[in-house]
N, C-alpha and C positions, 0 to 999 in steps of 0.2 A: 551596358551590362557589366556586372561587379566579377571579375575573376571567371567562375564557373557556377555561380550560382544559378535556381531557376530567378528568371524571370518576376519582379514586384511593381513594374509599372509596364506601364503600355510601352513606353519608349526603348526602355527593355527588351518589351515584346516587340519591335522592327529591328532593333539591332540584331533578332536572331532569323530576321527575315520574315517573321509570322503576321498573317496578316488578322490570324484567328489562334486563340487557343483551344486547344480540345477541354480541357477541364482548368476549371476555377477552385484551388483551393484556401477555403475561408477559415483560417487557425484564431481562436483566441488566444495562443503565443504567440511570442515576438517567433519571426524566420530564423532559426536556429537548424544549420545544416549540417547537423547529428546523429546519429542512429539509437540514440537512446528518447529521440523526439519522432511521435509517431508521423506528424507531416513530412517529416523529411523522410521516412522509410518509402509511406505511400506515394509521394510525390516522385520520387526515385525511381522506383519501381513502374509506374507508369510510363515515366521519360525511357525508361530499359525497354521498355515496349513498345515505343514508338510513338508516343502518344504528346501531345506540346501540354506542358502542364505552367499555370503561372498561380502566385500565391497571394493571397493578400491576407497581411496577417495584421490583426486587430483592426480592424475597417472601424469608423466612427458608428455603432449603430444606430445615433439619432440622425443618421443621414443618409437614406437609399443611394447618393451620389458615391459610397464610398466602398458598395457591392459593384460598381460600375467599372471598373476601372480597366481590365479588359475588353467592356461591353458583354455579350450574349456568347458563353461558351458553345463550343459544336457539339460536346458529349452531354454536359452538363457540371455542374456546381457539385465540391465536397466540402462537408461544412463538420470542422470539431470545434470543441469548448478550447480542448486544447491537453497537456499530458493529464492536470486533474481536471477534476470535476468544476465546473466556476464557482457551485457556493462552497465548498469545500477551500479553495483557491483563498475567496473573498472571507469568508466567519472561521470564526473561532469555535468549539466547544459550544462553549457558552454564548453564542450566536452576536458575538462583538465582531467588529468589522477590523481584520486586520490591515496592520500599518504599511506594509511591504509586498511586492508580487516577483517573487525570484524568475518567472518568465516572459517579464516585462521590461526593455532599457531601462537602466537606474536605477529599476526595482518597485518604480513608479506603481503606483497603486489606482485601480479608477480606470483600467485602459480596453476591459470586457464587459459585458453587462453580465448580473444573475442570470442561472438560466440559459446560458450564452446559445447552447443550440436552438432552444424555442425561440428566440432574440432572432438570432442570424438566419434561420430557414425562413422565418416570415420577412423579417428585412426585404430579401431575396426575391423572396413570393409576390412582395407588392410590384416589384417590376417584372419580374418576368415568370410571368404567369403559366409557361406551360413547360419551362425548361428542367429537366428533371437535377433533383436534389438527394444527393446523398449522405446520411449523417455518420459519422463514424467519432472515434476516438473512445475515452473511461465514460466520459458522461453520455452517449446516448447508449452505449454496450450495455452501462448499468440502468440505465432506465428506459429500455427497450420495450419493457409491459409494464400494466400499475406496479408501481412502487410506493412506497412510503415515505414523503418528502419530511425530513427531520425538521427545515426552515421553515414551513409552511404550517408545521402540524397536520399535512393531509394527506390521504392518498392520491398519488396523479394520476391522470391516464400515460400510456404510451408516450415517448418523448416523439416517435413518429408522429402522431395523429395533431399535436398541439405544436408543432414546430414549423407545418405546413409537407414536409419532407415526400419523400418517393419511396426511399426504403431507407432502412439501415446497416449498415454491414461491423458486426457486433466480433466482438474478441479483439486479434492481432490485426486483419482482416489482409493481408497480402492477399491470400487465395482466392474471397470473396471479389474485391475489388477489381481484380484480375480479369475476371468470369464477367462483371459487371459492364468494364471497360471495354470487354468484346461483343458484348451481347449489343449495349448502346451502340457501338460500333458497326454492328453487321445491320442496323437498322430498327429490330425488335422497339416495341412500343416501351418503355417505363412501367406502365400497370400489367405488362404481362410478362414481365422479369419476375417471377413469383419462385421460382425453384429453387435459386441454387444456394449454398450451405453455406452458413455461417451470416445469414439477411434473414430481417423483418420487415414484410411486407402488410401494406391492409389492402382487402376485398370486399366488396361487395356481397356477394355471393360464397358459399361454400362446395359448389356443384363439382368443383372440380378438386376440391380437398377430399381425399379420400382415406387418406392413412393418419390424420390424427387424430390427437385426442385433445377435446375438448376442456377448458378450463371453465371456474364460474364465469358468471358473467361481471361487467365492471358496477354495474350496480348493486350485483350480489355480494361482489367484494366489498362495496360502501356498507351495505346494508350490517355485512356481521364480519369482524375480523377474524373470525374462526375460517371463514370460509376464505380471508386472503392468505391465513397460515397455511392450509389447507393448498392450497394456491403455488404459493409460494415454492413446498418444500417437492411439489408438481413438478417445478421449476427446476429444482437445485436438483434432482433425480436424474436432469435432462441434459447437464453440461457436456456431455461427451461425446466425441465425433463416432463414436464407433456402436453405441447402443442409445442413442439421444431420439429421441422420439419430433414429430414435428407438434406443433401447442397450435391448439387458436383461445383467442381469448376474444368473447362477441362483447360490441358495445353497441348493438341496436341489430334490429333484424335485417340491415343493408351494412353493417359496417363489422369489421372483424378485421385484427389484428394475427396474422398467422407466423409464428418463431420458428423459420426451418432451421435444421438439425444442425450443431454443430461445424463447422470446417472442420478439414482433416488438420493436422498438426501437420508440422514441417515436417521435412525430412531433414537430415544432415547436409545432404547438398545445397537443398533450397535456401535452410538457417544460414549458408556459407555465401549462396548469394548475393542474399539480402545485406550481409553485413560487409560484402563486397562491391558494392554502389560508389558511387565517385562523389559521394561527400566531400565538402569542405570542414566538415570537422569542427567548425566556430559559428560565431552568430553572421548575418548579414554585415557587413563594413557599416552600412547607415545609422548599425546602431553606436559607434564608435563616440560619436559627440555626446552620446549620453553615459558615457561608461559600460556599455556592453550589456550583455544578457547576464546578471544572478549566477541562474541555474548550470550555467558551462562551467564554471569551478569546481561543480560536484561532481562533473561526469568526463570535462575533459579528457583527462588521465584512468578512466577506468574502463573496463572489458565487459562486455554480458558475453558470457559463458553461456548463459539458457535461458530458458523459458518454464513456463507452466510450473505448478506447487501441489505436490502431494500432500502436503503439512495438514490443509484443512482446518484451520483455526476458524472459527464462527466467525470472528470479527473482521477478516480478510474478506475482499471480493474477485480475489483472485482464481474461483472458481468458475465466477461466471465470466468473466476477462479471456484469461488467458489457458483456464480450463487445469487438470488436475496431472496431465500425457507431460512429463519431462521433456522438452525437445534442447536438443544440444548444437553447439559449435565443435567445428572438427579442430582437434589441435595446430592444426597448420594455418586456419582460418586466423586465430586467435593469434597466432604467431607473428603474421604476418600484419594483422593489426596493431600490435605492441612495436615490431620495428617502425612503423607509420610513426607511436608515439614520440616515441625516441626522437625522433627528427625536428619534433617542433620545437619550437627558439625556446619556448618557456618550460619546457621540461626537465627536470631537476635530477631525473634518477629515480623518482618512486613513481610507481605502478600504484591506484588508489586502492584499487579494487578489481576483483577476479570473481565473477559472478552474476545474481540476478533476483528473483522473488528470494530464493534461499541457494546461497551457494554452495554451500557441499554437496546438493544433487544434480550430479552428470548423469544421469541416465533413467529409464522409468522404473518404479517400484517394483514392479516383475514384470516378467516376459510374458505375461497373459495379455499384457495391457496393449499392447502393439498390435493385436488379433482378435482380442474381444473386448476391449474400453476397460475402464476400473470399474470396482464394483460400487454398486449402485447404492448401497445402502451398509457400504463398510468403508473403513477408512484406512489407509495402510500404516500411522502411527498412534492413533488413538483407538481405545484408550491402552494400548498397548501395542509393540510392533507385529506390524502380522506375520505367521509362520511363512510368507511369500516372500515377504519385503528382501530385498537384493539390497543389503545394504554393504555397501562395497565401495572406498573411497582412492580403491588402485590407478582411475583414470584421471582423479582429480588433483591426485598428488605427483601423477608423471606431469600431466601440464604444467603444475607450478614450477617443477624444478626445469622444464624446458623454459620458461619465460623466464625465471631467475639467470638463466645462463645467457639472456642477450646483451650483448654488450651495449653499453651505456646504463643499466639496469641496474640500481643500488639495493633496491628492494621492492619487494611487492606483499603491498594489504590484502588482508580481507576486511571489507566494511560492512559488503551485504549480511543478510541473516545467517546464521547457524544456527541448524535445528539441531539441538542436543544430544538429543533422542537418538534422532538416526545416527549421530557420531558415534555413540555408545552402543548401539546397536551394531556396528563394527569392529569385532574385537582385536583386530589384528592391531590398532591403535598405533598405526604406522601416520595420519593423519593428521590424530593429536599430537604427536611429536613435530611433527613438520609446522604445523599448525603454532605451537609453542615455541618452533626452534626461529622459524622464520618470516612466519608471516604478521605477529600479535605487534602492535606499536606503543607498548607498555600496558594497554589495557584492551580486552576485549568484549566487546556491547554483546550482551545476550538477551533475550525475552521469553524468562519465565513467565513472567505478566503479572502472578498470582501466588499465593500460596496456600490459600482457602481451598478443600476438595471441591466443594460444591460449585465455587465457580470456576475452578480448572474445568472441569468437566462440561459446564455449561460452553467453557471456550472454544473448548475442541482439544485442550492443553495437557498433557503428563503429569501426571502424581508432582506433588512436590519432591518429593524422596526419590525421584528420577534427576530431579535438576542439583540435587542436593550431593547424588553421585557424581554427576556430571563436575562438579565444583571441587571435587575430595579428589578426582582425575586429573584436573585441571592443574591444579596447585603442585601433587605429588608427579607430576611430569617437569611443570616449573623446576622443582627442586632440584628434580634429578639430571636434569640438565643444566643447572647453575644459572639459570632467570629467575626475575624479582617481577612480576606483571601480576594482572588482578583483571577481577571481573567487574563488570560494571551490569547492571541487571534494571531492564527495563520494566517497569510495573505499572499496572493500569489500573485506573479506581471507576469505581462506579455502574462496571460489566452488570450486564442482568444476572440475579441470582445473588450478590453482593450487598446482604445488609449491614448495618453497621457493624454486627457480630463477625460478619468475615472482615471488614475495613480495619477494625481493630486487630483482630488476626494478624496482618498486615504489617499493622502499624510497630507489632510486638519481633517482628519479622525482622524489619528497619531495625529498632532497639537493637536486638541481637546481633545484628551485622557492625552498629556503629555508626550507622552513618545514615544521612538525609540525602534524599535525592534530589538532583537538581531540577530533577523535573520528573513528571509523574505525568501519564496520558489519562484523561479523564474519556472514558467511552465515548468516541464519534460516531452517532447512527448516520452510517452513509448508507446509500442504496443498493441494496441489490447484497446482504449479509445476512447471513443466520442471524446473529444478535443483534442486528436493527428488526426483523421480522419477531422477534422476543421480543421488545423494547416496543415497538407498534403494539402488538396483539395480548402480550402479559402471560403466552406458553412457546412454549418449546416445540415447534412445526416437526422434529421428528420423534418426535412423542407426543406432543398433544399434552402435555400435564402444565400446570401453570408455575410461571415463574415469577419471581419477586423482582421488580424495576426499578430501581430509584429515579425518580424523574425531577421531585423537584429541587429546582436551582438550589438551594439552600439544603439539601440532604447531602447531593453530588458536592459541593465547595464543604463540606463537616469531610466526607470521606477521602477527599482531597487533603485537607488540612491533617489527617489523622498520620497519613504517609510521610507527613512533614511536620510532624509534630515540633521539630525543635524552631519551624521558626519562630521568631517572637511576634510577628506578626497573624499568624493564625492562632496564638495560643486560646483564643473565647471561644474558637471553631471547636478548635479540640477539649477542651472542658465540658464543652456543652454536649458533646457529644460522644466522650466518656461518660457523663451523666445517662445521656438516654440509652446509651448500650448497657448499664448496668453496669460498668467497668470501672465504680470511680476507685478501685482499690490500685488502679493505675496511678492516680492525682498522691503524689507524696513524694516522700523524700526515701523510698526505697531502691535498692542496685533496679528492680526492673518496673520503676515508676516510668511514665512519660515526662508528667509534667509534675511541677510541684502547686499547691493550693496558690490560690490564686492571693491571700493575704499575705505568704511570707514571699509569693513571688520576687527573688531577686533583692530581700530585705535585706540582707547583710545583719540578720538577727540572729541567727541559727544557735550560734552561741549561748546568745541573752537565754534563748527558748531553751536551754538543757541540753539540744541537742550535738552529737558528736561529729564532728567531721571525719570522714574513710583517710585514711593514708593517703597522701599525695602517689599516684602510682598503682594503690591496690588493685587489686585484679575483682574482675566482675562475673559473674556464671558464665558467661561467653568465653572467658581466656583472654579476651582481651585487656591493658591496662585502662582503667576508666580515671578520666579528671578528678580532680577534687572537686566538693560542688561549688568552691567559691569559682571558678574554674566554669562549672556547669550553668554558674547563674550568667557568668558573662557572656556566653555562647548564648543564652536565652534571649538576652536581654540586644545580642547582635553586637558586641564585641570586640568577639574574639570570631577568626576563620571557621568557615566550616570545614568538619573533618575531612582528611586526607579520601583518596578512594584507595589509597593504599588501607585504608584500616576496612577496606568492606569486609572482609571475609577473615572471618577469625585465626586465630593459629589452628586450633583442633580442626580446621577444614584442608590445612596442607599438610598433613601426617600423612 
C-alpha cells in the first residue's frame, strides 16, 4: 500500500486486510488523489462511509483481464471516462487526433479508448454479467439521453443503454451516489433503484412512472431534428433541483430511459466536507518513473471556492453538469486548505487560483433561488442583469484578503473566469480595485468571446459595449492605482449565427486593438450545449427560428484565419475570404486595411508604385502608434515578433 492511498492492486487490497472490495472504481485518468479529480471526491467519500473502495485507472480495454484485478466487487463497479469527456480528451476541433493527454503519466497519449464509458461498461459486462454498473463523471452526465455526437456526425442513444450500465448518477453526484451506495447496501435489487435524484435509469415499463413528462421518442428524434430541438430545450428547462421535472425518453415499447430530477445542491457544510477528505493531494507514486500526472501543475496550488454557473453561456455545459444554484466553501474550509498548501516542499508562495466555473460568484443570484430554483426560462445576466441579481462581491473580497494574510503566502491569482458583467453589475467597485491592486499577474484573461450582436446574443453573451465598459474600468483603475497590466480577451470563431459578415467584424476588432491572438477557439460541439443543439439542428431550441452554422471545414479554417489575419501563413485564407464577404476594400495598403494585395505583398516596391510611406511612428484611428509598413511587411512576411499584449488595448481605453 503507497502512503494513504486507496487501494490499485489486489495486493494493496490484503495489505489493508480486505478480502473483497465493496466498489471498483474504473477511471480513464491516471489515480490522481485531488479534489479537483472527480474519482478521488467519489472514491473519498465513499471510504468516509465505510465502504472499501479500490481503483483501477486506465485498465487495458482490449483486455477483460484488466477489469479483473480486484475480481467481483460486493456493491458493484463505477465506471468514468474520466474529468473530460474522451473524445474531447482525444480530437481536436477539427477532429485531428491530439499529441498529448495531461491526465495520463508523461502525458502519454493512447492510454483510454473513444467513447471510454461505452468501452469500459461493456468491458465489464462481458465478465460479470449481473454485477451492477454505475456510470458517472462529464461524459456520461452529458450524454445521459440522445445527444448529438459531433465525431460521429450522429445522434446517439443514451450513454446508459450502449454502455451495458445499471444507471447513471449525473451532475457532481456526491448526494446521488451516496443514496446509491446504501440502497446496494441494504440489499435492494439494481433495476428497482429507480427514484433517487440526480440518476438515469431504463425500464421496462412505465406503470409505475407517474409524474413525468414524456419526451419524443428516439426514433422521432432521428426522424426530424426539430423534434430533438424540441427535445432538447425539454431538457435544459429541467436542470434544476428545485422545479426539474422527471423525463422519459421511450426507445421501444419495453424500453425507456427515465432522468430523475436533479440532486439538491450542497450545502455549505457538506461543500466543507467534501473538500475535507484525506486526500493526498498528488498523483499516485507509481506514476513517479514516468514524470507524474500533466494535469497536477494546474491545479496543485489552487482553491475551488464553488461550484455551479449562473452565466449561461450557450456554448458551456455547465448547466447540465453542475447546474445553474452557486454552491460555496466556507471561509474557514478554504483557509485551512491554503495552510495545507503552504506546507508542501514545492510551493513557492503563490496561491494559482481562488475559484471555479466563474470565480467572482460566492453566492446564488437571488434569494428566490434557494426556495424555488432559477427561473426557467430567464437568465440572471443576459441579455442584461436581472432587477434580482445580488451582485455583491463583499464575501469574495473578505476571503481573498483572509488567504493573502497567511503566512508563507506571497500572492494569490485569479485564473478562473471573470464574468464582467456581474463585476460591473457591482458598483461599489471595491473588487476591481482589489482585483487590480492584488490579484492581476500583469495580465488578465477575459471572455468576451465575440463582438458581433447577433452572435453575442446566440451565445448567451453581453452587448459588446458592456465588455467595452468593463475595459475603460479596467485600465482607469490600473492607472489610478499606479499598475501597468492589460487585458488579454479570449475570442471564439465559428459560433452558430457567425457568418463571415460578423468573422470580419471580428477581424476589424483585432485590427483596432493591435494585435493577433495567439490563439483563437474555433466552436467545439460538445454534448449536451445550446450551440451544439444549434449546430446539429440549424435553430435556436428557445425560439425555434433558424440559425446560420458554418460547418464546413474550409469556411470554419477562412474564419479562423480572419481573427489572425497577420499571420503570413493564412494570408490566402484571409483574401479569399475578404473576397466572399465583400470586404475587399480591407485588401490595401490603407491605416485600416488587413492585408495588402497579394501582388505587392511584401514587394519592397511601394516606392517604385508612387506610393507614400506614413511617418515612422504616426498614429493610427485607434490612438495607437502604428509601424511603418516596411515594418508591417516584415511582421507579415514573419520577421519581426508579434505585437506586445501590452499594445492590446488602446490609450483612448484607459482615460
Amino acid at each position: 500500500m503507497k502512503g494513504n492511498f486507496l487501494p490499485i492492486t489486489r495486493e494493496e487490497m490484503k495489505e489493508r486486510g480486505w478480502d473483497q472490495v465493496d466498489f471498483v472504481y474504473v477511471s480513464g485518468d491516471a489515480y490522481v488523489d485531488h479534489p479537483s479529480f472527480g474519482h478521488a471526491i467519489i472514491t473519498r467519500l465513499l471510504e468516509s462511509r465505510g465502504y472499501r473502495v479500490g481503483i483501477i485507472a486506465q485498465p487495458d480495454w482490449r483486455k477483460p483481464e484488466s477489469v479483473q484485478v480486484f475480481g467481483e466487487p460486493r456493491l458493484g463497479f463505477l465506471v468514468s471516462a474520466g474529468n473530460m469527456d474522451s473524445m474531447v480528451n482525444h480530437y481536436s476541433v477539427s477532429k485531428k487526433r491530439r499529441k498529448t493527454d495531461a491526465y495520463t503519466p508523461g502525458g502519454e497519449m493512447g492510454k483510454r479508448p473513444d467513447y471510454a464509458c461505452v468501452v469500459y461498461g461493456n468491458l465489464i459486462r462481458q465478465t460479470y454479467k449481473k454485477t451492477p454498473i454505475i456510470l458517472g463523471g462529464i461524459e456520461a452526465s452529458l450524454r445521459r439521453m440522445a445527444h448529438y455526437d459531433y465525431w460521429s456526425d450522429k445522434l446517439k442513444r443514451s450513454v446508459l443503454l450502449d454502455s451495458g450500465a445499471d444507471v447513471i448518477s449525473y451532475g457532481m453526484g456526491e448526494h446521488s451516489i451516496v443514496e446509491l451506495a446504501e440502497a446496494l447496501d441494504a440489499g435492494i435489487p439494481v433495476e428497482d433503484i429507480t427514484y433517487i435524484a440526480g440518476t438515469v435509469v431504463k425500464t421496462k415499463s412505465l406503470d409505475s412512472i407517474y409524474d413525468a413528462e414524456i419526451l419524443p421518442s428516439f426514433e422521432d428524434l432521428k426522424a426530424d431534428k426539430m423534434n430533438y430541438a424540441r427535445s432538447f430545450y425539454t431538457q435544459y428547462l429541467n436542470t434544476d433541483a428545485f422545479n426539474g421535472k422527471r423525463l422519459v425518453e421511450p426507445y421501444s415499447d419495453h424500453l425507456y430511459v427515465v432522468q430523475n430530477p436533479p440532486a439538491a445542491p450542497l450545502t455549505q457544510m457538506e461543500m466543507d466536507d467534501v473538500y475535507s477528505l484525506p486526500y493526498q493531494r498528488t498523483y499516485h507514486p507509481s506514476y513517479e518513473a514516468k514524470g507524474g500526472v500533466p494535469a497536477i501543475k494546474e491545479i496543485k496550488f489552487s482553491l475551488i471556492s464553488n461550484r455551479g454557473c449562473f452565466g449561461g453561456c450557450s456554448f458551456c455545459a455547465l448547466t447540465f453538469h453542475q447546474g445553474r444554484i452557486v454552491q460555496v466553501r466556507s471561509h474557514e474550509s478554504l483557509i485551512e486548505e491554503a495552510k495545507e498548501i503552504t506546507k508542501d516542499k514545492d510551493f513557492k508562495g503563490y496561491i494559482h487560483d481562488v475559484g471555479g466555473p466563474t470565480a467572482n460568484f460566492r453566492h446564488p443570484s437571488c434569494k428566490k433561488q434557494m426556495e424555488h430554483g432559477v427561473c426557467k426560462t430567464r437568465q440572471c445576466l443576459f441579455p442584461s442583469p436581472c432587477k434580482n441579481l445580488d451582485a455583491d462581491h463583499r464575501d469574495y473580497v473578505s476571503l481573498l484578503r483572509k488567504l493573502r494574510d497567511i503566512p508563507k503566502v506571497k500572492k494569490v491569482f485569479i485564473r478562473s473566469g471573470i464574468r464582467f458583467d456581474y463585476l460591473l453589475a457591482d458598483k461599489k467597485q471595491e473588487f476591481l480595485r482589489e482585483l487590480c491592486e492584488y490579484h492581476v499577474s500583469g495580465q488578465l484573461k477575459v471572455a468576451p468571446e465575440h463582438v458581433a450582436g447577433p452572435v453575442l446574443s446566440l451565445m448567451g453573451k453581453p452587448e459588446h459595449k458592456v465588455y467595452e465598459e468593463f475595459t475603460r474600468q479596467f485600465y482607469k483603475m490600473n492607472e489610478k492605482i499606479g499598475k501597468e497590466q492589460y487585458l488579454v480577451p479570449y475570442l471564439m470563431s465559428s459560433h452558430p449565427g457567425s457568418t463571415l459578415k460578423e468573422a470580419v467584424e471580428l477581424a476589424e476588432y483585432c485590427r483596432d486593438l493591435g494585435y493577433m491572438p495567439e490563439q483563437v477557439q474555433d466552436f467545439y460541439p460538445t454534448p449536451s450545449t445550446l450551440s451544439t443543439c444549434m449546430y446539429y439542428t440549424g435553430v435556436d431550441p428557445r425560439t425555434m427560428q433558424k440559425v446560420y452554422v458554418p460547418k464546413s471545414p474550409h469556411e470554419k479554417a477562412m474564419q479562423r484565419a480572419l481573427i489572425q489575419y497577420r499571420n503570413p501563413e493564412l494570408y490566402d485564407l484571409v483574401i479569399e475570404a475578404l473576397h466572399k464577404a465583400g470586404r475587399s476594400d480591407l485588401i490595401g495598403f490603407g491605416p485600416k486595411c488587413l492585408v495588402r494585395p497579394r501582388q505587392m505583398r511584401g514587394s519592397g516596391n511601394d516606392k517604385k508604385a508612387g506610393r507614400k510611406e506614413p511617418k515612422k511612428g504616426s498614429k493610427g484611428s485607434n490612438g495607437q502608434k502604428r509601424q511603418n509598413n516596411s515594418e508591417y511587411r516584415g511582421r507579415v512576411e514573419g520577421k519581426n515578433k508579434k505585437k506586445s499584449i501590452r499594445n492590446v488595448h488602446s490609450k483612448k481605453n484607459r482615460k
